[in-house]
N, C-alpha and C positions, 0 to 999 in steps of 0.2 A: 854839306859835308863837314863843315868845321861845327855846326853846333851837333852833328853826331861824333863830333870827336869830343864833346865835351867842351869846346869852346863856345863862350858868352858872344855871341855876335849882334849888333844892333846897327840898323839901319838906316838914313838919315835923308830925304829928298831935300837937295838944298833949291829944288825950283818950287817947294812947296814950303818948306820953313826956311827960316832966316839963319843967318849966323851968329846971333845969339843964341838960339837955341840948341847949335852944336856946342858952343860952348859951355850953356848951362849942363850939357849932358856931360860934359868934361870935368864939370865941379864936382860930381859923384861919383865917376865911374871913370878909371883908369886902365884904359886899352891894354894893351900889349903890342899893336897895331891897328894903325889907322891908312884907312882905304880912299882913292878920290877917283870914283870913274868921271872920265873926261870925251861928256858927247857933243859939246858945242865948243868952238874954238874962241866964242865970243866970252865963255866961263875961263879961260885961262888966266886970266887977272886975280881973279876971284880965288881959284882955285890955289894958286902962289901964295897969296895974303894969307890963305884960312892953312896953308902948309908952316908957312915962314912961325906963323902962329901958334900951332899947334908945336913945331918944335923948340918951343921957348915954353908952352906951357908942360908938355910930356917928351922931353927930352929922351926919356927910356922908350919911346914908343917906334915903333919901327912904320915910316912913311911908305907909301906906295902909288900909284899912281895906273889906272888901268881906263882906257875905253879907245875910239880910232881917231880922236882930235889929238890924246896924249901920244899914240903910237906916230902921228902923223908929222905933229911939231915934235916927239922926244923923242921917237925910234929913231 
C-alpha cells in the first residue's frame, strides 16, 4: 500500500544480512521512517541497539516497532 501511494519502501532481513548493511543503506537513502518487526524475543537486544542507532543517525526519521515479541514485551 505505501509504494502505491507513492512511497519509496525497502526491505531489509536482518536474519539474512547483518547490521552493516542496514546501515550502509542508511549512507544513501534517507527514510522518513524506519520499521522493526519484532518475531523473536531473543532479537530485542539487537533490535534496541540498531533503534538507539538509527536515532542518532536519522534523528528526523520516525521509529516503529511492530510484530508479537514487540506486542508481547511493549504492548
Amino acid at each position: 500500500m505505501a509504494r502505491r501511494a507513492g512511497h519509496e519502501v525497502r526491505l531489509l532481513d536482518l536474519q539474512v544480512f547483518e547490521a552493516r548493511d542496514y546501515f550502509r543503506i542508511q549512507d544513501t537513502w534517507r527514510p522518513h521512517a524506519i520499521g522493526f518487526s519484532l518475531n523473536y524475543l531473543a532479537n530485542i537486544p539487537e533490535m534496541v541497539d540498531l533503534a538507539r542507532a538509527s536515532r542518532s543517525l536519522r534523528p528526523e526519521s520516525f521509529l516503529f516497532v511492530g510484530g508479537h515479541s514487540a506486542t508481547a514485551i511493549l504492548g
